[in-house]
C-alpha positions as CSV (number, residue, x, y, z in Angstrom):
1,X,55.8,32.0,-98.1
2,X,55.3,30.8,-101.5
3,X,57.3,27.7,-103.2
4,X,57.1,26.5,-106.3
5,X,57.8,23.1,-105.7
6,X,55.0,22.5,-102.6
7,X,51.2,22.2,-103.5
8,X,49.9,23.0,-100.2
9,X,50.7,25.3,-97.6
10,X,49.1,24.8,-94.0
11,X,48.2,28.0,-91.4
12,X,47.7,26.9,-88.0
13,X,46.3,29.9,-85.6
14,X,45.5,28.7,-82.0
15,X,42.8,30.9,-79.6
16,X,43.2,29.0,-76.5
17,X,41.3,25.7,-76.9
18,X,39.9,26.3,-80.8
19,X,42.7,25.5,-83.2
20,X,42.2,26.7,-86.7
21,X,43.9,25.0,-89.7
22,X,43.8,26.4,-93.1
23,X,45.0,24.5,-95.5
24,X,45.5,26.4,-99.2
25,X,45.6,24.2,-102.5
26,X,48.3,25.4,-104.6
27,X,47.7,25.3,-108.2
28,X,50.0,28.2,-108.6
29,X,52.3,30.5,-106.9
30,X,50.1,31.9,-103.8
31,X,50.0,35.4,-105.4
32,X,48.1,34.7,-108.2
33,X,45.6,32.5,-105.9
34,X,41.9,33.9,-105.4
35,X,41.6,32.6,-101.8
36,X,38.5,33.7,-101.3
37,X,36.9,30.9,-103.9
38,X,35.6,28.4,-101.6
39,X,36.9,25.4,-103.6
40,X,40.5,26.9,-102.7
41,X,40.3,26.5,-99.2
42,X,38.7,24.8,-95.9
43,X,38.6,25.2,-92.6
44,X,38.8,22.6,-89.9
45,X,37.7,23.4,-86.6
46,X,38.8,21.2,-83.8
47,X,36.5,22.3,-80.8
48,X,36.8,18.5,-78.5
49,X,36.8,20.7,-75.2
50,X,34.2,23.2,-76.1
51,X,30.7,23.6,-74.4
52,X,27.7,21.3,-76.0
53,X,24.1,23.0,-76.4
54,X,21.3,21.4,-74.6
55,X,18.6,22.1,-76.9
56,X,15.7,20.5,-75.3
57,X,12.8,22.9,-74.8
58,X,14.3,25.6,-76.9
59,X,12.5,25.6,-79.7
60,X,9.5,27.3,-78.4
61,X,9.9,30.4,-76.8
62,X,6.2,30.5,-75.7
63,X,6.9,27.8,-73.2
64,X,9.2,28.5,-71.1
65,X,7.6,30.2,-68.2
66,X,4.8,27.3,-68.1
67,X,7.2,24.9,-68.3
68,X,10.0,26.4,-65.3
69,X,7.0,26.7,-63.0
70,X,5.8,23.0,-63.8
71,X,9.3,21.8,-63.0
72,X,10.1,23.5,-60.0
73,X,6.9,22.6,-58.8
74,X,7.4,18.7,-59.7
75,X,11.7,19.5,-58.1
76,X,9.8,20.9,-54.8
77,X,7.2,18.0,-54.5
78,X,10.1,15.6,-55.3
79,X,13.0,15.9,-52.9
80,X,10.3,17.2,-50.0
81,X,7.8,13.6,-50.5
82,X,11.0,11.8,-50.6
83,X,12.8,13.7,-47.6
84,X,9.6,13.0,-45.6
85,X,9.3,9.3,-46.5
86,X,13.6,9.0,-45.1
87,X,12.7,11.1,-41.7
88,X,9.6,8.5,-41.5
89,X,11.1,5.5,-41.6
90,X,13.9,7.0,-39.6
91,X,12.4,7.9,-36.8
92,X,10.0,5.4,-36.4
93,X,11.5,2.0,-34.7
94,X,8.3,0.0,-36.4
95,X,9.8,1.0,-39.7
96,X,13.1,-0.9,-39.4
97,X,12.8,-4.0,-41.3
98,X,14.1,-5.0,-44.7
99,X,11.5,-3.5,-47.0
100,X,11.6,-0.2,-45.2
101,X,15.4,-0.2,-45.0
102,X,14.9,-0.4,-48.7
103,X,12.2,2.1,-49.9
104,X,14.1,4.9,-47.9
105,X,17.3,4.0,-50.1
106,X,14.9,4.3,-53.0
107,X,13.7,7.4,-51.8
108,X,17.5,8.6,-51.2
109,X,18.2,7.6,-54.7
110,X,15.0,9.4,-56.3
111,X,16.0,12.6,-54.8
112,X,19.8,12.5,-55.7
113,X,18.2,11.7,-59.3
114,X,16.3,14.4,-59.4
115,X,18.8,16.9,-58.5
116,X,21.5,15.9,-60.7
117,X,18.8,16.9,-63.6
118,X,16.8,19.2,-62.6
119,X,18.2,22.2,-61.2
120,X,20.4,22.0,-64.6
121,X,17.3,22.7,-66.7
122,X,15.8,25.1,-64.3
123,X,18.7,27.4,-64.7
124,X,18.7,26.9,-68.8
125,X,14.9,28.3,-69.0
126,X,15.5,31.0,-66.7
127,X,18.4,32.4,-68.4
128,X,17.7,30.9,-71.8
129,X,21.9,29.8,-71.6
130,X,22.3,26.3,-72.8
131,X,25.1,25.6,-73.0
132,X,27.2,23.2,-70.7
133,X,31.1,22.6,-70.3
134,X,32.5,19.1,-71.9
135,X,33.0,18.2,-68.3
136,X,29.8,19.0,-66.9
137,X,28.0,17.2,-69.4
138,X,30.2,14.1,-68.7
139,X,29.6,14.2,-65.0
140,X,25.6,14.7,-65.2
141,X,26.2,11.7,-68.0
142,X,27.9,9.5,-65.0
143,X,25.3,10.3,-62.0
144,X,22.8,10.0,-64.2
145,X,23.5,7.1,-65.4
146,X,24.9,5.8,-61.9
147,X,21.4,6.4,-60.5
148,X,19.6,5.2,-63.1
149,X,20.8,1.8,-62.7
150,X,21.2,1.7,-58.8
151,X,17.5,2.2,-59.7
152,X,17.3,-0.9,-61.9
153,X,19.3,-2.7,-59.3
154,X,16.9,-1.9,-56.1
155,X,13.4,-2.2,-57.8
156,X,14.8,-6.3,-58.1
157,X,16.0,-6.4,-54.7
158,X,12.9,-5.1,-53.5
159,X,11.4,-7.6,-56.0
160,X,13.3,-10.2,-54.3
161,X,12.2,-9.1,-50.6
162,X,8.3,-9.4,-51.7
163,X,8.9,-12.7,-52.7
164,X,10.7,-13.8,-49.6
165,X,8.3,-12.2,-48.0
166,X,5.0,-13.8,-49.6
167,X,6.5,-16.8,-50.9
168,X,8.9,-18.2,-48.2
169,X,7.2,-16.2,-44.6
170,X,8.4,-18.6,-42.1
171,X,12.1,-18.0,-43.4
172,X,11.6,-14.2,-44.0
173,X,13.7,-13.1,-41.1
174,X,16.3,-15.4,-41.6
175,X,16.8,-15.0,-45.5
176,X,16.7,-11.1,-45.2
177,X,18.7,-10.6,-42.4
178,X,20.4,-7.0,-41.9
179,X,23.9,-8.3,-42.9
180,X,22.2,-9.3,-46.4
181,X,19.9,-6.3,-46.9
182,X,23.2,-4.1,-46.3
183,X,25.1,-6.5,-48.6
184,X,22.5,-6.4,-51.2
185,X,22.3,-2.2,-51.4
186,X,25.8,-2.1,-51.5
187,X,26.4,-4.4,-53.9
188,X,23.8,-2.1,-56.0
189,X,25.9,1.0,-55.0
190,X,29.0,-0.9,-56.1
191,X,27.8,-2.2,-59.8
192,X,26.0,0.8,-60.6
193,X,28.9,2.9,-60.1
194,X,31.3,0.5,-61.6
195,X,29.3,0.2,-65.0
196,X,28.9,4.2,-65.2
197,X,32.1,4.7,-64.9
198,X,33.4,2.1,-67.5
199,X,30.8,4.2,-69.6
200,X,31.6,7.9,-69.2
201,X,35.4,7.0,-69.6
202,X,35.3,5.4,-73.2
203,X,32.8,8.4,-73.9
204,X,35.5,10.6,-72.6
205,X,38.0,9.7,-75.3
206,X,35.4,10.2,-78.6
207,X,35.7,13.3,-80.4
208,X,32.7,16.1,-81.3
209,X,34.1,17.3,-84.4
210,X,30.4,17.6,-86.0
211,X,27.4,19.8,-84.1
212,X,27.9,20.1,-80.2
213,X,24.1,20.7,-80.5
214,X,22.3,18.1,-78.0
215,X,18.8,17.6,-78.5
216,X,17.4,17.3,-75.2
217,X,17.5,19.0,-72.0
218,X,20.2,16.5,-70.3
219,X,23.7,14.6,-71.0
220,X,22.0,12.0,-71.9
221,X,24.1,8.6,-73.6
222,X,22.1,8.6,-76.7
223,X,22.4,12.1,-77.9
224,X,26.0,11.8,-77.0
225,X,27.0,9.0,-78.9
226,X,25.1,10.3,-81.9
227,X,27.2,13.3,-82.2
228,X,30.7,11.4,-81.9
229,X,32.8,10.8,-85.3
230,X,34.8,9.0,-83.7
231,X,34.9,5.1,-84.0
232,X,32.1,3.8,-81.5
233,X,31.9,0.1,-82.2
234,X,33.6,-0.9,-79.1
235,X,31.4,1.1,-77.0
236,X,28.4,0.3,-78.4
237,X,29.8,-3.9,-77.9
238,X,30.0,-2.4,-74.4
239,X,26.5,-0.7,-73.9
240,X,24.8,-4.0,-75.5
241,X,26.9,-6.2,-72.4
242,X,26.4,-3.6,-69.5
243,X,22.1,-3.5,-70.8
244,X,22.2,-7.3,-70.7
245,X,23.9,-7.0,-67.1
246,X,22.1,-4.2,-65.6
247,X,18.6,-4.5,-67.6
248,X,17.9,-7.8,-68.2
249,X,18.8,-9.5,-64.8
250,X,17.5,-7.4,-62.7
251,X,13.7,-7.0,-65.1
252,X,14.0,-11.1,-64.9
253,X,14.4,-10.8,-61.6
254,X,11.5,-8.9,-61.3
255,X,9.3,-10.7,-63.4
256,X,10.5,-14.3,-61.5
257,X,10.0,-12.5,-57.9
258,X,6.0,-11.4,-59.5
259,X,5.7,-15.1,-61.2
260,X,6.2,-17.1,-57.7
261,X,3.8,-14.0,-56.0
262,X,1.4,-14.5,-58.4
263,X,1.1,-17.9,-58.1
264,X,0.8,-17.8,-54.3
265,X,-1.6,-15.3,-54.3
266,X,-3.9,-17.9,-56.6
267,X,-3.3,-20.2,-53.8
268,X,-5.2,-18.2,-51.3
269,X,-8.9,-19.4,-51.1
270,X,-10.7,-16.0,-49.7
271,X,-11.0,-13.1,-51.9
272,X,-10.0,-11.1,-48.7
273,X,-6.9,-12.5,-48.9
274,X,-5.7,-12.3,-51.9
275,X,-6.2,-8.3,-52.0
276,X,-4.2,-8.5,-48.6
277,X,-1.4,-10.3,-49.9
278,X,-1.3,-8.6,-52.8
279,X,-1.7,-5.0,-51.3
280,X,2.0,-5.4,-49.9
281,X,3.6,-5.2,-53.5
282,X,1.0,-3.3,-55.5
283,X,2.6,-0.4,-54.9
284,X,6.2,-1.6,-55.6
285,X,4.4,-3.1,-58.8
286,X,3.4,0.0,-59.4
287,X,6.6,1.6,-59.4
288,X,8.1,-0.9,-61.4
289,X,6.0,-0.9,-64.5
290,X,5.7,3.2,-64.6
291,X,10.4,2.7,-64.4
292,X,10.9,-0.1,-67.6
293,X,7.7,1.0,-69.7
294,X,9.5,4.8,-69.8
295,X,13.1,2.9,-70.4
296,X,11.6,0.6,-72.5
297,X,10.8,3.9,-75.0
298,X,14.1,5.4,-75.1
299,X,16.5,2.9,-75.2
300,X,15.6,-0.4,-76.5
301,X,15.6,0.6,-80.3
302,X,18.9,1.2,-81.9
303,X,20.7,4.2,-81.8
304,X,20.4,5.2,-85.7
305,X,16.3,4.8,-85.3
306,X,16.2,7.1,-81.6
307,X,13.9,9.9,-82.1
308,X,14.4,13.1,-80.3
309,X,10.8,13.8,-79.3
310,X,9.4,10.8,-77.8
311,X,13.1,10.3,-75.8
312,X,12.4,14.1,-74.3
313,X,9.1,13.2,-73.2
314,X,10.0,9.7,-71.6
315,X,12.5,11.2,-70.3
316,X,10.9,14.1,-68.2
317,X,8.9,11.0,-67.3
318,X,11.0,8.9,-65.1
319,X,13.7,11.7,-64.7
320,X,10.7,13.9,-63.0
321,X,7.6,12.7,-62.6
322,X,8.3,9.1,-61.7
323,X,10.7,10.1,-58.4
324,X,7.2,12.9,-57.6
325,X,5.3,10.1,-57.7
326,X,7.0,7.6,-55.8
327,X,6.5,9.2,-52.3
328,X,2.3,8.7,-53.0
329,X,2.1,5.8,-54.5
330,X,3.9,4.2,-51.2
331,X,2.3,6.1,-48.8
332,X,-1.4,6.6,-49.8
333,X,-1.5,2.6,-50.3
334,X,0.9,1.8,-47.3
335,X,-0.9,2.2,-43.4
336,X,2.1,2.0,-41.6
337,X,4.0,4.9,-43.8
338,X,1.3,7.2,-43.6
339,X,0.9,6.4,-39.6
340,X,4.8,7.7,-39.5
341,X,4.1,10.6,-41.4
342,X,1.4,11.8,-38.8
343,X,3.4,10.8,-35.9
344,X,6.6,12.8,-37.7
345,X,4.0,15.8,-37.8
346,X,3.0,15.9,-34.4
347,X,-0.5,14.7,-34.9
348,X,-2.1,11.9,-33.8
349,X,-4.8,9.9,-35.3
């Protein structure tokens, strides 16, 4: 209805979980309004439940037969090397010490990691549908993350068993006893989960009122928080405190654990054996340095300067091919692993 004495009249149409508002300026009576100027009028669509678009991958059709075979064949590799190293150190009684009891949860970990990605982007180059629901992009957000840092959390603890190990021998079985190894990994299980949460709940409240167009081929927080107008300051306070909590203790950690090892190792007067002392953390070593230098690329540089590109490919990195790698690097350089694995085959040596 028109009225002469109102300069605005609002239209509110809802279709389930879009709500459309319309809001006409009246400079006259509506009649003698061309509505169809766009100057007249605007539309505000208020979509805070509706799917995001995972666009990662997408922009080259050419691809995406290469790149679903390379995946499933990197998925396959993955939870099978990983699966095999659990059943090894299960079923062999030699493997039942702290540093074992703690690559199998690694393992555990790198094939839950893998699957909470992976299948996801399988499915979006098969069918070319990319889209996922506001929920299902929160929850991949929360194991993703979850997993990410139980990940940070065990590569120190494993840190800090090489160093009891090397450092402090004669107390080795007193220091990392199974009540503290079971302490320690839950206490990883614990935090981790803990800080995800606190994460994916304040993301939960931001609005998408701009593109729901991710750039990459997973909930990832980055993207996320890029495409929120709402006010993010007090999450981003809270990402700086849960990275100085979850990133930087455990990496010093790390890098204390390798200081002491390294300057035992120097101690050693045979060449012999230093290589043998050393050879029991070169592969954790390994694993560590391939896990921060891919972390390192995507999220330590502000959120304004993240590019797209080099997050995708650090990001099929150690969501992909560091948890396919994992498996070999312990068990080509490891004797006692790749013993299990031939006596969990059936043949013997």
């Amino acid at each position: 209805m028109c009225n002469e004495y109102s300069h605005t009249l609002l239209v509110q149409v809802q279709f389930g979980t879009i709500s459309l508002e319309v809001s006409f300026t009246m400079c006259t009576k509506l009649k003698d309004m061309d509505i169809s100027e766009p100057s007249v009028w605007t539309i505000r669509n208020h979509t805070s439940s509706a799917d995001f678009l995972l666009l990662g991958f997408s922009e080259h059709p050419e691809q995406p037969p290469l790149l679903f075979g390379l995946f499933l064949g990197m998925y396959l590799v993955t939870v099978l090397g990983n699966l095999l190293i659990i059943l090894a150190i299960v079923a062999d009684q030699h493997l039942h010490t702290p540093m074992y009891f703690f690559l199998a949860n690694l393992s555990l970990i790198d094939t839950c990691f893998s699957c909470t990605i992976v299948p996801k982007v399988l499915v979006n180059i098969l069918t070319q549908h990319h889209t996922i629901s506001h929920t299902g992009c929160l929850v991949q957000m929360y194991f993703f993350m979850a997993l990410a840092l139980l990940d940070d959390f065990l590569l120190a603890v494993m840190a800090y068993d090489r160093y009891v190990a090397i450092c402090l021998p004669l107390h080795y079985t007193t220091i990392m006893c199974p009540q503290r190894c079971l302490l320690l990994v839950a206490a990883s299980w614990l935090c981790a989960h803990l800080l995800a949460f606190s994460l994916t709940l304040l993301m939960s409240q931001f609005s998408f009122c701009a593109s729901h167009s991710i750039p990459h081929f997973f909930c990832d927080l980055l993207p996320l928080l890029k495409l929120a107008c709402s006010d993010t300051q007090i999450f981003q306070v809270t990402v700086f405190a849960e990275a100085a909590l979850s990133g930087v203790v455990p990496l010093a950690c790390v890098l204390v654990s390798y200081a002491h090892i390294m300057h035992t190792i120097l101690k050693v007067p045979s060449a012999g054996g230093k290589h043998k002392v050393f050879s029991t953390c070169g592969s954790h070593l390994t694993v560590v340095t391939l896990f921060y230098g891919t972390l390192f690329l995507v999220y330590f540089q502000p959120s304004y300067s993240y590019s797209a590109d080099i997050g995708m490919v650090a990001s099929v990195v150690y969501t992909m091919v560091t948890p396919m790698l994992n498996p070999f690097i312990y068990s080509l350089r490891n004797r006692d692993i790749k013993g299990a694995l031939w006596r969990l085959s059936g043949w013997r040596r």
